[in-house]
VMD Tcl script that builds the backbone (N, CA, C; Angstrom):
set m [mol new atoms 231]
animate dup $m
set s [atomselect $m all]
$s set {name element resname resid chain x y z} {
  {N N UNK 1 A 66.665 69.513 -25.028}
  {CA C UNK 1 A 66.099 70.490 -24.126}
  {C C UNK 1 A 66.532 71.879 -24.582}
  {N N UNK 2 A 65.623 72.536 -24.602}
  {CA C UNK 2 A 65.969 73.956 -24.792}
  {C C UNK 2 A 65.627 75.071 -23.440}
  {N N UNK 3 A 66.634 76.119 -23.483}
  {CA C UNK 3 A 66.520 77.116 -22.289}
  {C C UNK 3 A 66.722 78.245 -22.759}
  {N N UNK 4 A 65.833 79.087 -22.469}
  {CA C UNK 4 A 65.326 80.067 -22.883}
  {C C UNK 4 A 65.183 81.009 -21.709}
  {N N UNK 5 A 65.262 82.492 -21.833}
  {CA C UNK 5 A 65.323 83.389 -20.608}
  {C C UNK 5 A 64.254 84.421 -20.763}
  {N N UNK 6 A 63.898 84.646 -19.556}
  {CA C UNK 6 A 62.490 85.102 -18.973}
  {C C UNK 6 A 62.876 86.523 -18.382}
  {N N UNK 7 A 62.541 87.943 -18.310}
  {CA C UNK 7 A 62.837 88.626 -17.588}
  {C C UNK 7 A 61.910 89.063 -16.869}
  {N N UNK 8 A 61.682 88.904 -15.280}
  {CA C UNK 8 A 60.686 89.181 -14.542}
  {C C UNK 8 A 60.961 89.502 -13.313}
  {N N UNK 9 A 60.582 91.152 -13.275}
  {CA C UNK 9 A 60.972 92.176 -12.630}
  {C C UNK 9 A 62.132 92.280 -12.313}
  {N N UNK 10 A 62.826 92.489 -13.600}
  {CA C UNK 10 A 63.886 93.027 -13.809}
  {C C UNK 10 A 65.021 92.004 -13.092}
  {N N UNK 11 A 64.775 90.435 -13.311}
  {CA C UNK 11 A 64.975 88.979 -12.667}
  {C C UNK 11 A 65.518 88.030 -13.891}
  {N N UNK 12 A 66.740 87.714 -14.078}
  {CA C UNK 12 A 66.306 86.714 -15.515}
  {C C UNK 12 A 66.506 85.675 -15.237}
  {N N UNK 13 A 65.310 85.180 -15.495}
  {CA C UNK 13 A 65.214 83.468 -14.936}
  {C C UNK 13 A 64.936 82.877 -16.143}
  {N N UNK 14 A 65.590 81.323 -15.618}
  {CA C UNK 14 A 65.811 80.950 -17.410}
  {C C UNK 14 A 64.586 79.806 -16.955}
  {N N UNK 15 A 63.924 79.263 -18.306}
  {CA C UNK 15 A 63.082 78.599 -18.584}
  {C C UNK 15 A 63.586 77.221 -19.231}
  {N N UNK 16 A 63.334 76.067 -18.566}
  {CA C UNK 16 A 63.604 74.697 -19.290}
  {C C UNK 16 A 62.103 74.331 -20.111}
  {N N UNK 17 A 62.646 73.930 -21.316}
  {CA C UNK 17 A 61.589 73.021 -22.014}
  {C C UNK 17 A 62.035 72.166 -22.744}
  {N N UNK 18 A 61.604 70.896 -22.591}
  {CA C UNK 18 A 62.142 69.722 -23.234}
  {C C UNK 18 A 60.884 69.071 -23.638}
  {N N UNK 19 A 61.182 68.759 -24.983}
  {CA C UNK 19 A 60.018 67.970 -26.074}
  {C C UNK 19 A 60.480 66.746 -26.246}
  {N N UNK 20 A 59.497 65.676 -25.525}
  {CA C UNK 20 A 59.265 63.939 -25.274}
  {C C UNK 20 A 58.828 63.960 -26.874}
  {N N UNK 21 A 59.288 63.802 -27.698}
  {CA C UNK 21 A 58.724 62.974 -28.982}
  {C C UNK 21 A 58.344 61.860 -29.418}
  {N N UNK 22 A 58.816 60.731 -28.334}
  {CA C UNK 22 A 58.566 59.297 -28.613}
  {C C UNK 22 A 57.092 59.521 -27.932}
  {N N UNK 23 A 56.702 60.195 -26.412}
  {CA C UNK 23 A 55.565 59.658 -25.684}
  {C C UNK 23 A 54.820 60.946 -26.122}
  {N N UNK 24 A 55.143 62.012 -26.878}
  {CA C UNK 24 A 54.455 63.276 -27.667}
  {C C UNK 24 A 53.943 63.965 -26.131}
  {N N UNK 25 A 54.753 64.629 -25.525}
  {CA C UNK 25 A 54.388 65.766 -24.314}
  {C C UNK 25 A 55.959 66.394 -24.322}
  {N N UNK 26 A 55.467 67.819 -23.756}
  {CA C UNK 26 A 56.471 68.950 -23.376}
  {C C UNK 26 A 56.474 69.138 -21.787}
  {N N UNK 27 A 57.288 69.236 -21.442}
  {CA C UNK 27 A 57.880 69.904 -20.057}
  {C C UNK 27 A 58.283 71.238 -20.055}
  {N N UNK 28 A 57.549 71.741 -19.185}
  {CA C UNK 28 A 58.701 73.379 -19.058}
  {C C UNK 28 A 58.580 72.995 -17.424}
  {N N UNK 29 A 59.996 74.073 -16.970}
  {CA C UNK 29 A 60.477 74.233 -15.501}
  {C C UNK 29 A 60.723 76.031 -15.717}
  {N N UNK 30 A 60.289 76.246 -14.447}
  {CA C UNK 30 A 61.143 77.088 -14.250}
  {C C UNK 30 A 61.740 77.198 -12.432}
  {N N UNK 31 A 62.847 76.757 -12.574}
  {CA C UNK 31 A 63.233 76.716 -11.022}
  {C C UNK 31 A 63.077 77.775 -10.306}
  {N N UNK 32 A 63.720 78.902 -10.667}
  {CA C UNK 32 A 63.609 80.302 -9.706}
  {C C UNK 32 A 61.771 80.395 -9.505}
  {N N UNK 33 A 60.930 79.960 -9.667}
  {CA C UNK 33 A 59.902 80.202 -8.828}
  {C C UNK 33 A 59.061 78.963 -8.731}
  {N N UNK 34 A 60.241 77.829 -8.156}
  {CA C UNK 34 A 59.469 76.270 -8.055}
  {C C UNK 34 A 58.463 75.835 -9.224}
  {N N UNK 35 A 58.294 75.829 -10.306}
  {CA C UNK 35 A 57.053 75.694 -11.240}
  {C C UNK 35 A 58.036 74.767 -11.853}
  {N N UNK 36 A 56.889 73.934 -12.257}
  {CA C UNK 36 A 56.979 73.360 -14.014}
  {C C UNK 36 A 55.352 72.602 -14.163}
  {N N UNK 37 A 55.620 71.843 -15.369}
  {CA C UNK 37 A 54.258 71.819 -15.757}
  {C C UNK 37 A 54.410 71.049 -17.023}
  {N N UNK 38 A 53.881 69.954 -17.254}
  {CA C UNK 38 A 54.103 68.802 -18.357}
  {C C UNK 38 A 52.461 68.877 -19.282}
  {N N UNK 39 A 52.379 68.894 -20.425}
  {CA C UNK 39 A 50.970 68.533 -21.026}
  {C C UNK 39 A 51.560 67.655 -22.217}
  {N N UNK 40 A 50.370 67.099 -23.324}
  {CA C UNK 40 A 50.559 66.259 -24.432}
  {C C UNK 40 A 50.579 66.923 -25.751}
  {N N UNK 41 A 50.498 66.378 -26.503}
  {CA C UNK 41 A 50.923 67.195 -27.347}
  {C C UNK 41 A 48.969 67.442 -27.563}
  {N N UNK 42 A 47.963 66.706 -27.432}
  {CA C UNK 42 A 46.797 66.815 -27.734}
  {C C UNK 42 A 46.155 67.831 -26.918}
  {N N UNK 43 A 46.447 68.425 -25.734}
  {CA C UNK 43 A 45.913 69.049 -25.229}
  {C C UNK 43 A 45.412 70.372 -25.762}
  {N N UNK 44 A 44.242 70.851 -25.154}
  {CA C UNK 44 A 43.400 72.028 -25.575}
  {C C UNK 44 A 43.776 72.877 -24.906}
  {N N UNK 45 A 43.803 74.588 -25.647}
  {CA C UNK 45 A 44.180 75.513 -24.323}
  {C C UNK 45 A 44.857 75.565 -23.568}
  {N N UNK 46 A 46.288 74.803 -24.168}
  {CA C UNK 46 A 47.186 75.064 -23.232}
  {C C UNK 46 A 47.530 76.600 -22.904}
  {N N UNK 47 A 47.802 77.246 -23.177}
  {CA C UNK 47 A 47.839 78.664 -22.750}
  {C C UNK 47 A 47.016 79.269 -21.008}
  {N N UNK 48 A 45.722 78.931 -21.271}
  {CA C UNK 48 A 45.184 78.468 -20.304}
  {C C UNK 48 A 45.551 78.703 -19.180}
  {N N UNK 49 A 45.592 76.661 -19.174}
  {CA C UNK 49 A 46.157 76.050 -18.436}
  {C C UNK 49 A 48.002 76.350 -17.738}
  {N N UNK 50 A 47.960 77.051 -18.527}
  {CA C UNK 50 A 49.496 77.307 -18.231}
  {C C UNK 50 A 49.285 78.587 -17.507}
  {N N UNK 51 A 48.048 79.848 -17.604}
  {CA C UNK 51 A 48.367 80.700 -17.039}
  {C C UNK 51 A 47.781 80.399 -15.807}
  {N N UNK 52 A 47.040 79.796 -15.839}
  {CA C UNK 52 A 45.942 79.598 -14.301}
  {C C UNK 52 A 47.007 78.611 -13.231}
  {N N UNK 53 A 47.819 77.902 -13.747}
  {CA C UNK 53 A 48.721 77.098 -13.167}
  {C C UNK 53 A 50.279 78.048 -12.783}
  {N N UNK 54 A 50.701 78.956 -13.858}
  {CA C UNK 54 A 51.629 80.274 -13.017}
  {C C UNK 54 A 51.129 81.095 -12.290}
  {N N UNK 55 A 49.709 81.305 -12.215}
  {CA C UNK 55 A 48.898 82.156 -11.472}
  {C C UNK 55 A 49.556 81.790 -9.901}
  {N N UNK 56 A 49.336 80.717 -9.468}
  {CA C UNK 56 A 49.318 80.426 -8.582}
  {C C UNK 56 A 51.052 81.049 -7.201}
  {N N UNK 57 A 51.650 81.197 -8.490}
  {CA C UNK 57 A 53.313 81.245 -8.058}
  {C C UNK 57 A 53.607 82.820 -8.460}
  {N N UNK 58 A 53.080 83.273 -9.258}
  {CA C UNK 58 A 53.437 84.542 -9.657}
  {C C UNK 58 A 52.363 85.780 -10.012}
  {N N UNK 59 A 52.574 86.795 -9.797}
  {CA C UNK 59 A 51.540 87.786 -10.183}
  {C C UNK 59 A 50.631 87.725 -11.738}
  {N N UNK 60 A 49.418 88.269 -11.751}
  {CA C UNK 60 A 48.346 87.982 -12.700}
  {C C UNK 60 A 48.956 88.038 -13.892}
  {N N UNK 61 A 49.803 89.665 -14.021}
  {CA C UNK 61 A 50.527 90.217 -15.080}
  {C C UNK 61 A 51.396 89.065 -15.808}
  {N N UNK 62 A 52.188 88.911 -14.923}
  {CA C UNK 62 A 53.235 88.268 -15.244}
  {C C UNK 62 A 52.937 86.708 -15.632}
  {N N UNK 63 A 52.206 86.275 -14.940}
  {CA C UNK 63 A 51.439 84.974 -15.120}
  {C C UNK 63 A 51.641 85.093 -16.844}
  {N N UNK 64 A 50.248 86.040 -16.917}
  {CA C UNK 64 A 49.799 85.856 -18.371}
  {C C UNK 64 A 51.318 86.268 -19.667}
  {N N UNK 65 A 52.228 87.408 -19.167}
  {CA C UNK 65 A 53.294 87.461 -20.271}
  {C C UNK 65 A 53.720 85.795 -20.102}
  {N N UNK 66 A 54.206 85.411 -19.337}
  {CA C UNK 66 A 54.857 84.426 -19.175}
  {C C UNK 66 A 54.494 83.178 -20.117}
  {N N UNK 67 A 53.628 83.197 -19.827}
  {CA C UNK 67 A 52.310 81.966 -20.499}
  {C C UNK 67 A 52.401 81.904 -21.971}
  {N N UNK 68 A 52.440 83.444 -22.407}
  {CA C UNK 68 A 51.680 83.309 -23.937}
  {C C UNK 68 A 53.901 83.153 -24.178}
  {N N UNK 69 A 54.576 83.549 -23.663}
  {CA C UNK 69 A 56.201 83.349 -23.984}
  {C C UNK 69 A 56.449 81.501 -23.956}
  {N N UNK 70 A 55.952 80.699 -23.297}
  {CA C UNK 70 A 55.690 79.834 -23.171}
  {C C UNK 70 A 55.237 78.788 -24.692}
  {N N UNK 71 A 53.801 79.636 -24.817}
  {CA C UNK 71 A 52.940 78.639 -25.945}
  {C C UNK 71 A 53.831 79.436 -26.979}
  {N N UNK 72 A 54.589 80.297 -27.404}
  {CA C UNK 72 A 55.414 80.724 -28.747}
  {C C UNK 72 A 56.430 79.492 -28.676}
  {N N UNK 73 A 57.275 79.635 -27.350}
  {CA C UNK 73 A 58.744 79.292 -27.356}
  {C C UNK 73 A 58.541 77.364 -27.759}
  {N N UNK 74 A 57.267 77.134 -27.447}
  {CA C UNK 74 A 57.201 75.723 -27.604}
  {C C UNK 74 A 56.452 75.109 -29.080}
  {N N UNK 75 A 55.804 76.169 -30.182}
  {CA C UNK 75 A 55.487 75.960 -30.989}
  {C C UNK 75 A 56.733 76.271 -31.929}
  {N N UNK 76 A 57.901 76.859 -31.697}
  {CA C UNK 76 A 59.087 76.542 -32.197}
  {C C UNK 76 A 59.535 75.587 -32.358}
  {N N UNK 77 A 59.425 74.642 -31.695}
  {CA C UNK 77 A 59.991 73.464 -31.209}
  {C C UNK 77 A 59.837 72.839 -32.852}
}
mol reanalyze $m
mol bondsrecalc $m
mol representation Tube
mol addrep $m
């Protein structure tokens, strides 16, 4: 698992992501604003899906930084 830190509004909330390699899917959490969110490794557009799904918990802005910090921090992996 890797954790990684988020700064949002001037807030640093750390980010869990852990890469399933045997069943090929990622998890991210982020507790400080109840979220997480699991896809496969096949999925399309995750970016997306990831912003329309923080949308819901956090402002548009932030949604979208968040998101594309997200699809980087996990193509590291």
């Amino acid at each position: 698992m890797k954790i990684r830190k988020n700064f949002l509004e001037g807030l640093e909330q750390k980010v869990y992501i852990h890469e399933n390699k045997k069943d090929e899917f990622i998890l991210i959490a982020v507790p400080d604003i109840h979220w997480s969110y699991s896809y496969t490794y096949e999925e399309d557009d995750i970016q997306t899906k990831l912003f329309h799904s923080l949308e819901k918990r956090i402002s548009h802005d932030h949604a979208k930084t968040l998101s594309s910090r997200i699809v980087q921090w996990t193509r590291e992996m």
